[in-house]
C-alpha positions in Angstrom: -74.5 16.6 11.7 -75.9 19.2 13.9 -76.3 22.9 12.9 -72.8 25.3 13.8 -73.8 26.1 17.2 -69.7 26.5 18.6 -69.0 30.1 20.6 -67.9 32.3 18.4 -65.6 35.4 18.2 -67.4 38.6 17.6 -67.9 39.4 14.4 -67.4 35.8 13.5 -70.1 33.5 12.0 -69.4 30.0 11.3 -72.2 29.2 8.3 -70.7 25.2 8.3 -72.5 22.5 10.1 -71.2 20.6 13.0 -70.1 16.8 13.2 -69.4 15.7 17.0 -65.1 16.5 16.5 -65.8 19.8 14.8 -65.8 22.2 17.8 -62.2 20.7 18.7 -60.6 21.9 15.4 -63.2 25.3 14.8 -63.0 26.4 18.2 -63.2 29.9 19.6 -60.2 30.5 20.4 -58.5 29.1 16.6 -61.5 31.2 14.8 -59.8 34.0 16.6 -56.8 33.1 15.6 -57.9 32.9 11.9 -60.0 36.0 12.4 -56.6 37.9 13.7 -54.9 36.7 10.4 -57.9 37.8 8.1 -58.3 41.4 9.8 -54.7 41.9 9.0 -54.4 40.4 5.3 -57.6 40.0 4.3 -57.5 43.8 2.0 -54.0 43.3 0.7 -55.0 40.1 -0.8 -58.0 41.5 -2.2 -55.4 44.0 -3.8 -52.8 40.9 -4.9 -56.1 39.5 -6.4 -57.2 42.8 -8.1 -53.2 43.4 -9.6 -53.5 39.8 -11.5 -56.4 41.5 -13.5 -54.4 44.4 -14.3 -51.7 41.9 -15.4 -53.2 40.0 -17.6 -54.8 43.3 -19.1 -51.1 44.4 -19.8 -50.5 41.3 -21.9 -53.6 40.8 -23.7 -52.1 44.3 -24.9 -49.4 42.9 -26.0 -46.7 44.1 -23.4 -43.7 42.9 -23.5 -42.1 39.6 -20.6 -38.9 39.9 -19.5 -37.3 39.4 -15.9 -38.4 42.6 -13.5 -35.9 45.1 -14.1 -36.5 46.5 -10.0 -36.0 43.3 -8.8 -32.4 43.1 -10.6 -30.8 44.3 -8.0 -31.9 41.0 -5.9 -31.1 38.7 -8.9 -27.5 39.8 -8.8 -26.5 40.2 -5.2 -25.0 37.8 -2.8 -27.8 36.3 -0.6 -28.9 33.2 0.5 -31.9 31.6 2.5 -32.0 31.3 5.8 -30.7 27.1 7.2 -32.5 24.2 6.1 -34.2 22.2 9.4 -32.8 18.6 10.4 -36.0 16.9 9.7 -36.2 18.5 5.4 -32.6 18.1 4.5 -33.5 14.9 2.7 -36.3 15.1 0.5 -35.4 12.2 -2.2 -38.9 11.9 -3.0 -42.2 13.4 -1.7 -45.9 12.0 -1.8 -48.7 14.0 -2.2 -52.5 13.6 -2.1 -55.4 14.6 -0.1 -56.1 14.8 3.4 -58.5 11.8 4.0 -57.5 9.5 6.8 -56.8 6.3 5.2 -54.7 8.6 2.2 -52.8 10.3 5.1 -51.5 7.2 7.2 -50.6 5.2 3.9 -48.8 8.2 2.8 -46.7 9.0 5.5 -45.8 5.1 5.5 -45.3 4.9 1.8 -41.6 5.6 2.6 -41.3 8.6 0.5 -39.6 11.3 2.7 -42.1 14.1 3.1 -45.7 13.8 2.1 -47.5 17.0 1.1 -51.2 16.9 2.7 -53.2 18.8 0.4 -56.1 21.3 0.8 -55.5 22.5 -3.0 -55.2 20.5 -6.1 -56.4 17.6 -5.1 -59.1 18.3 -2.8 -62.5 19.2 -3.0 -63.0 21.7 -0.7 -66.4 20.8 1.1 -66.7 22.0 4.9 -66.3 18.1 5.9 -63.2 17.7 3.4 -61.6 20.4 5.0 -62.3 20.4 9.0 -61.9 16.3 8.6 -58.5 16.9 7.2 -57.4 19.5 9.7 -58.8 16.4 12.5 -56.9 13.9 10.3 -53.4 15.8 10.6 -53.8 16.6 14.0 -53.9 13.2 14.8 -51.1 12.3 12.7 -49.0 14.8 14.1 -49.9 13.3 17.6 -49.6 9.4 15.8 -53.0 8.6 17.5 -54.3 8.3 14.0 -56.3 4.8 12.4 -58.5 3.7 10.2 -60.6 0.6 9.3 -62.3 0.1 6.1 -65.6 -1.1 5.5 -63.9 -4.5 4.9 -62.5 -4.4 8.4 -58.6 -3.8 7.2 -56.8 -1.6 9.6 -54.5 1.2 9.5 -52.2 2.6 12.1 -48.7 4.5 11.4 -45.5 2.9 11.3 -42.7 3.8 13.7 -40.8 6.0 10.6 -43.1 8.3 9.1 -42.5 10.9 6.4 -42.0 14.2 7.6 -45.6 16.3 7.1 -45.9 19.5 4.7 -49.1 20.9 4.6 -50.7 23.3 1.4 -53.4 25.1 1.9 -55.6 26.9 -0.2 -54.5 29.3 -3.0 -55.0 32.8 -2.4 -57.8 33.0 -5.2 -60.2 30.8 -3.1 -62.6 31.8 -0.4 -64.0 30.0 3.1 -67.7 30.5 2.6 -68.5 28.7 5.9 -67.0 31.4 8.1 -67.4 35.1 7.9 -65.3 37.6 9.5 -66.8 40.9 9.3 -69.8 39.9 7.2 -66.9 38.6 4.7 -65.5 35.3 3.8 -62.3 34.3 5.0 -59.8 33.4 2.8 -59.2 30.1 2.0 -55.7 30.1 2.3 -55.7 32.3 6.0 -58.4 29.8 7.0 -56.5 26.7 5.9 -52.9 27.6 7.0 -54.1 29.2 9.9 -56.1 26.1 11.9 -53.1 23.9 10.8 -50.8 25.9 13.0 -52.6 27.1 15.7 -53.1 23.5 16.4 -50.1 21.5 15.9 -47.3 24.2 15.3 -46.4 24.0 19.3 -46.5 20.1 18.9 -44.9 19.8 15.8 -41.6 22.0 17.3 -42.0 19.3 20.6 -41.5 16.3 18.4 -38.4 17.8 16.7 -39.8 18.8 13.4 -42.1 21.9 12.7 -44.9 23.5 10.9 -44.0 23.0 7.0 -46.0 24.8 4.3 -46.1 23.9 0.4 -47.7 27.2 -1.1 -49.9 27.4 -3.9 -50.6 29.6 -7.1 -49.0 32.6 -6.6 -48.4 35.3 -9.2 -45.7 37.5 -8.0 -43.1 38.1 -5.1 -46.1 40.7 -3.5 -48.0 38.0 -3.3 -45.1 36.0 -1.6 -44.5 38.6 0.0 -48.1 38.7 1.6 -47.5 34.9 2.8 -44.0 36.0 4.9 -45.8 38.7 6.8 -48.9 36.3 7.6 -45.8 33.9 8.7 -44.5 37.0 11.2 -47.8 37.8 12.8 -48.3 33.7 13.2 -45.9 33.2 15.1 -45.5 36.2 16.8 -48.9 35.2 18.2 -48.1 31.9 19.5 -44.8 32.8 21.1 -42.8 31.1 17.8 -39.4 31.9 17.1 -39.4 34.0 13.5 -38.3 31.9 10.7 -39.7 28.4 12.7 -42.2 28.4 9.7 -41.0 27.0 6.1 -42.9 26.9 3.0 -41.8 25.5 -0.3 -43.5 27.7 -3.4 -44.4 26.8 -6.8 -41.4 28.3 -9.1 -42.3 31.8 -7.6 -40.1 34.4 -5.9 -37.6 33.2 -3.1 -36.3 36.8 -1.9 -39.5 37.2 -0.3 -39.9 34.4 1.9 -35.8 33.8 2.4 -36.3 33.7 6.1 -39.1 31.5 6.0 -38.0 29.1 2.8 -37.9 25.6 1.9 -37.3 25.6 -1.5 -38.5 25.7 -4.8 -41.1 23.3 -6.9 -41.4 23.0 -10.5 -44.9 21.9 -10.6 -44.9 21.1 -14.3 -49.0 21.0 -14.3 -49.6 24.6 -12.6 -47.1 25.7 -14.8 -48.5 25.1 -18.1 -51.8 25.9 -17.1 -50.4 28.9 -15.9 -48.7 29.8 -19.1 -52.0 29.0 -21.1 -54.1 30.9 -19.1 -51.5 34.2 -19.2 -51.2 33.9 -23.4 -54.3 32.7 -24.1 -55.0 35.5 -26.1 -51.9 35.9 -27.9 -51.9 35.1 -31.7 -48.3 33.5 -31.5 -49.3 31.2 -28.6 -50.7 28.1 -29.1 -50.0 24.0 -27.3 -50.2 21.1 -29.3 -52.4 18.3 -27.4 -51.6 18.1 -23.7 -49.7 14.6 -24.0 -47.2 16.4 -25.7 -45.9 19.3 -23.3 -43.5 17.1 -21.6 -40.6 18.6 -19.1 -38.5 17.9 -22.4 -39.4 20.4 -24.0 -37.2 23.2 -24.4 -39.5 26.1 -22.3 -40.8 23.4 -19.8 -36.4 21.8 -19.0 -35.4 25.7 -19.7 -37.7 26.6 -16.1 -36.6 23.5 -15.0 -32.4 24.1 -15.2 -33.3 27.8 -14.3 -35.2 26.6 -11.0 -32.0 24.3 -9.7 -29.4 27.6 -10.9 -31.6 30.2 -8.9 -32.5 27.4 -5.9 -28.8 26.2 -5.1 -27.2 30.0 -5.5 -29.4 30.5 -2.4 -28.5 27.6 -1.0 -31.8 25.9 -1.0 -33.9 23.0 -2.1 -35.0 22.7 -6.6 -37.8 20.2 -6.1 -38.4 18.3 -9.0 -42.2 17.7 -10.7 -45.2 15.2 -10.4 -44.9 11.9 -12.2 -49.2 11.5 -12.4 -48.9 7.8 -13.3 -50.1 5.0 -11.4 -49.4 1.5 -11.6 -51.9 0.0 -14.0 -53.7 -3.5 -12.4 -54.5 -6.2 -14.6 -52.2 -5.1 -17.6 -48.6 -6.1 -17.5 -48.1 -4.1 -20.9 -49.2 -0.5 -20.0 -48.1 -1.2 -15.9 -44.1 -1.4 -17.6 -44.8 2.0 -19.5 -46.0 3.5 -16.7 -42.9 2.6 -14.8 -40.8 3.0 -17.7 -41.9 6.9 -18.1 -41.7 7.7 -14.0 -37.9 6.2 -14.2 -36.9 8.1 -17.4 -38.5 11.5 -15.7 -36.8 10.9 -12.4 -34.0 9.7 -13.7 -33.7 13.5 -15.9 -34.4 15.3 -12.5 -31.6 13.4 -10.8 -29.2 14.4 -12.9 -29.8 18.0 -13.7 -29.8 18.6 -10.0 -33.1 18.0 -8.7 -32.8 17.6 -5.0 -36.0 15.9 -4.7 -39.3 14.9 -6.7 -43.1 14.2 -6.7 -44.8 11.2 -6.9 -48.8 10.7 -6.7 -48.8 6.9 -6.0 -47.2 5.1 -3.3 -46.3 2.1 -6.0 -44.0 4.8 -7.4 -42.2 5.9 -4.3 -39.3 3.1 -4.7 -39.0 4.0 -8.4 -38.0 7.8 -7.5 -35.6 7.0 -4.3 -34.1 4.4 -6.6 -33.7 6.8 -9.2 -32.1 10.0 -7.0 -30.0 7.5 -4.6 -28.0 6.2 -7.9 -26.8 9.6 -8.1 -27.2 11.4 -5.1 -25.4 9.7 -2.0 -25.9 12.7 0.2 -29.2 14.5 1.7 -29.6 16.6 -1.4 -27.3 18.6 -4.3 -27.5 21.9 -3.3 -23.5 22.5 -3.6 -24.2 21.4 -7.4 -24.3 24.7 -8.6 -25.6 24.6 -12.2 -23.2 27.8 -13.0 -23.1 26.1 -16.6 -27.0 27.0 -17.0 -28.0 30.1 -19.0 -31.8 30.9 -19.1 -33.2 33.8 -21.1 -36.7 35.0 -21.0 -36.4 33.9 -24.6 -35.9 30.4 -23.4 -39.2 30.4 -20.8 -41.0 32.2 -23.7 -40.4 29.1 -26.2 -43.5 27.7 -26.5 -43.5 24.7 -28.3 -45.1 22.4 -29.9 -47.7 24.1 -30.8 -48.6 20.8 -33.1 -50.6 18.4 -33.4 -53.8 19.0 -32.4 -55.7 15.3 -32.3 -59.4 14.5 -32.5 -57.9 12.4 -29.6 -56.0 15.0 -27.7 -59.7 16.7 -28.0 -61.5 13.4 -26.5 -59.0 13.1 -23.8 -58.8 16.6 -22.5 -63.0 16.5 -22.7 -63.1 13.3 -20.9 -61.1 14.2 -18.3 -62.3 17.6 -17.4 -66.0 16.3 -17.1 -64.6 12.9 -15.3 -63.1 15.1 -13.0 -65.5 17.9 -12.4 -68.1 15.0 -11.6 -65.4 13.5 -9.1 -64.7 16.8 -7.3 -68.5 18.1 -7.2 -68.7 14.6 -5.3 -66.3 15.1 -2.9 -62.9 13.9 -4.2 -60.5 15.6 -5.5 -57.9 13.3 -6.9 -59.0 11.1 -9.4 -57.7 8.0 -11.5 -58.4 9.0 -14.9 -56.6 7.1 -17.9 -53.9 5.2 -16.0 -52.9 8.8 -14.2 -53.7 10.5 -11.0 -55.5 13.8 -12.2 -55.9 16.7 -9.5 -57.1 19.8 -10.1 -54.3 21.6 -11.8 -54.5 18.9 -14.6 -58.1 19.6 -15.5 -57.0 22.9 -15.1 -54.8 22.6 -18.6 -57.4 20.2 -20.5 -60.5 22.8 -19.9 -58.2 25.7 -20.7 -56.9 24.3 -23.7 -60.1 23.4 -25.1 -61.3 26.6 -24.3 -58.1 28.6 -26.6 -59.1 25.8 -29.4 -62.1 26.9 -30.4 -61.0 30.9 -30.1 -57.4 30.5 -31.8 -57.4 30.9 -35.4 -54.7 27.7 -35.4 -56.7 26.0 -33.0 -57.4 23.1 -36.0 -57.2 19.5 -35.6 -54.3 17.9 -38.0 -57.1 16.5 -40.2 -58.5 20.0 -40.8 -61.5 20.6 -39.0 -61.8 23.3 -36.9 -62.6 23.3 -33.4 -65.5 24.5 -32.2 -68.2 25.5 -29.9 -70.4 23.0 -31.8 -67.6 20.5 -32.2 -66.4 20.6 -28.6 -70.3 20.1 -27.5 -70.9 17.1 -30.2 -67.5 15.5 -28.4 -68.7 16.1 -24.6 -71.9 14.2 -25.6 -70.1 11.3 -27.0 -67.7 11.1 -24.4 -70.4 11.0 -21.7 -72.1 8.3 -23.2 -68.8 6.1 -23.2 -68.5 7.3 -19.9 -72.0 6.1 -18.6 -71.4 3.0 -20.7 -68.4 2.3 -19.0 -69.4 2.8 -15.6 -73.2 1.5 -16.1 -76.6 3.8 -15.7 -76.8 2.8 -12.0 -73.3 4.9 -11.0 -73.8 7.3 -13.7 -76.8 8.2 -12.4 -75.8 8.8 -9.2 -72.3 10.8 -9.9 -73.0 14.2 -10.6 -72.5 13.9 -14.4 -75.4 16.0 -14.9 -73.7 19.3 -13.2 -70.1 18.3 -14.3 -71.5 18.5 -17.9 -72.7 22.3 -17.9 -70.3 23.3 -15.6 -67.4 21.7 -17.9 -69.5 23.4 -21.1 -70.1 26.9 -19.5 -66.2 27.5 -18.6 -65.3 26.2 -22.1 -67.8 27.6 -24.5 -68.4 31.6 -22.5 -66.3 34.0 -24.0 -64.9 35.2 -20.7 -62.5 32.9 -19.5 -62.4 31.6 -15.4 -59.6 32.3 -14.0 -59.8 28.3 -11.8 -62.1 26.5 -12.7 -62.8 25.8 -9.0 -64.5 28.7 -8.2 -67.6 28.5 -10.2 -67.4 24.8 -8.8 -66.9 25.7 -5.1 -70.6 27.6 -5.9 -72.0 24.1 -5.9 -70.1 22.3 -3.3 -72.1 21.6 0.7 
């Protein structure tokens, strides 16, 4: 690589470094276009940012949850989003993964309907992960994409793709490789805006058009936020208003109703979400992470609630992530990962579920078998769910909050240092344990470690309490089955070493991290 030596706009530096197809994605004239959208949003999200701290100061109080009482008014009158595009009527079953090349041809040729390229979850957001994914769809988009592996095996798209959604960054993460005003851009305006000043003209061309999943957001401001950056995009390229769709994370729909795809129940944001909001309530505590399953009754309640509120508005209830993976070499554990993907699907399907998640291309047959036994047409959107009746009671149900294992312990240690060494390498979704662990998941296991040891319940269901000292005794232990298991050679070169104290610091400091991926992005090129 060569230092960042592209033009740029003034009062634009570009800190990252400079691989020969750089310049064509970071160019002047699409830092300008990002600079444009930062100038403009850049202090509201600060402010979005700043109100989730008064937030969750208001229910560490103790204040009360229920449904916004200004927003009633929305809740019970008669409107609906704006017409679903040709090309995302179907959405049986979606794919999702990073943005590498090789992941991004074999995704949109998995057969699934729509893949999701990631920025979020599961990637690790170094300067070459992101600009090479931002090269990687562009070439999709234009289907003069390939790949050969080391091995010489080569890759090239079929001639039916899935159609491409795109998630950028949350609004919580920062671009620390370009500046705006002595200021990092947002992660999110950086991410969403390079995608579409480069391929949204191309994508309309080609009969489809720039498709957005959005992540993490806290309210309908923050949603908000996200339709006026849609506005002054495609004002500035000349787009017809309400060309962009995003699909959102079990967040508010008013706000982006002209610009909507949908709704996801993205089961792992969700429950990390829910620990991170209560973690300092006495009357909240989860039992061990294997156990919060979309059966139980808060986790189906949000679920039933989603496809109720989704097809009123006559729009898309995306179903969840199924995180296994088929399991080489062992017939045994490869039938219950199937087994568990089918009854999942299978529970989305009929409760109305237009669509669902899978992280594994060996499971996209599973999931359209599973939805096209019940749903012969594009989607269920006319199935209206009128029988469904959701109280804040119901989404406030949190249970179980037992047992708490010694192995529930190992395993959410394991897999938060497994993955933090993973990620602060460069990857950022990971096989861990038969299942496809992103960032959301390591999310739930490092936050639930972390309310263990403060909860006065937080007790393992042989009696011992967990603890700083316990917690640190277990991360030892599980490195050293970790190093055995991968030998001292690739041990020693994975960053174990910073995955260990990063893991230990966000677990064991009395302050709590609000992603674990901003501490991390401080050590990432």
């Amino acid at each position: 690589m060569s230092s960042s030596t592209t033009p740029t706009p003034s009062g634009v530096q570009l800190r990252g470094e400079l691989a020969p197809a750089f310049p064509e994605i970071v160019s002047p004239e699409a830092l300008a276009f990002v600079a444009k959208l930062q100038r403009a949003f850049g202090d509201r999200r600060e402010e979005c940012l700043q109100r989730r701290q008064h937030r969750q100061a208001a229910l560490d109080r103790g204040e009360a949850l229920d449904f916004l009482p200004e927003t009633k008014s929305i809740r019970e009158s008669d409107w609906t989003c704006a017409p679903i595009p040709p090309d995302l009527r179907d959405r049986r079953v979606e794919i999702t993964g990073p943005t590498d090349r090789k992941m991004v041809i074999n995704a949109l040729n998995s057969g699934a309907r729509v893949f999701m390229g990631d920025f979020e979850d599961a990637n690790s957001p170094t300067w070459a992960n992101v600009v090479e994914g931002q090269i990687n769809l562009r070439d999709a988009i234009r289907r003069t994409i390939s790949f050969t592996s080391p091995e010489g095996k080569s890759y090239q798209l079929k001639e039916q793709v899935a159609v491409l959604l795109v998630r950028p960054r949350g609004w919580h993460l920062p671009e620390k490789h370009m500046l705006v005003d002595g200021k990092p851009v947002s992660g999110s305006l950086f991410d969403f805006g390079l995608y579409f000043f480069h391929n949204a003209t191309e994508l309309i061309a080609r009969g489809s058009g720039p498709y957005f999943y959005l992540p993490k957001l806290e309210s309908h401001l923050e949603a908000r936020l996200w339709n006026d950056v849609f506005k002054l995009a495609q004002d500035g390229l000349g787009i017809p208003q309400g060309t962009i769709r995003a699909t959102v994370l079990i967040e508010i729909l008013y706000e982006l109703r002209e610009h909507s795809a949908g709704l996801n129940c993205g089961r792992w944001d969700y429950i990390f979400s829910c620990i991170k909001k209560f973690r300092n309530k006495a009357d909240f505590l989860l039992a061990d992470r294997a156990q919060i399953t979309m059966t139980t009754h808060f986790m189906h309640s949000y679920s039933l609630l989603c496809i109720r509120t989704c097809h009123r508005r006559n729009i898309f209830a995306m179903g969840g992530m199924a995180a296994q993976i088929p399991v080489k070499n062992d017939a045994k554990l490869n039938e219950e990962a199937f087994a568990k993907v089918r009854a999942d699907k299978e529970r989305e399907a009929h409760d109305g579920h237009d669509g669902t998640w899978v992280a594994h291309p060996g499971m996209v047959e599973l999931a359209l078998d599973a939805f096209d036994a019940v749903m012969p047409r594009p989607n269920q959107i006319d199935k209206g769910r009128e029988d469904v009746e959701v109280t804040a009671e119901d989404l406030l149900d949190f249970r179980p909050s037992e047992p708490i294992t010694e192995q529930g312990l190992r395993t959410n240690v394991s897999v938060g240092v497994q993955y933090l060494a993973a990620w602060l390498g460069g990857s950022g979704a990971v096989p861990i344990f038969n299942l496809m662990e992103d960032a959301a998941t390591a999310e739930i296991s490092r936050a639930q470690v972390w309310q263990w040891i403060r909860h006065p319940r937080g007790v393992l269901n042989d009696g011992r309490k967990v603890t700083k000292e316990l917690f640190r005794g277990v991360l030892g232990e599980e490195l050293e089955k970790i190093k055995k298991q991968s030998g001292e050679e690739r041990f020693a070169a994975a960053r174990y070493g910073d995955a260990r104290d990063l893991f230990d610091k966000i677990t064991t400091d009395e302050e709590f991290v609000e992603f674990l991926t901003l501490p991390g992005y401080e050590k990432l090129p």
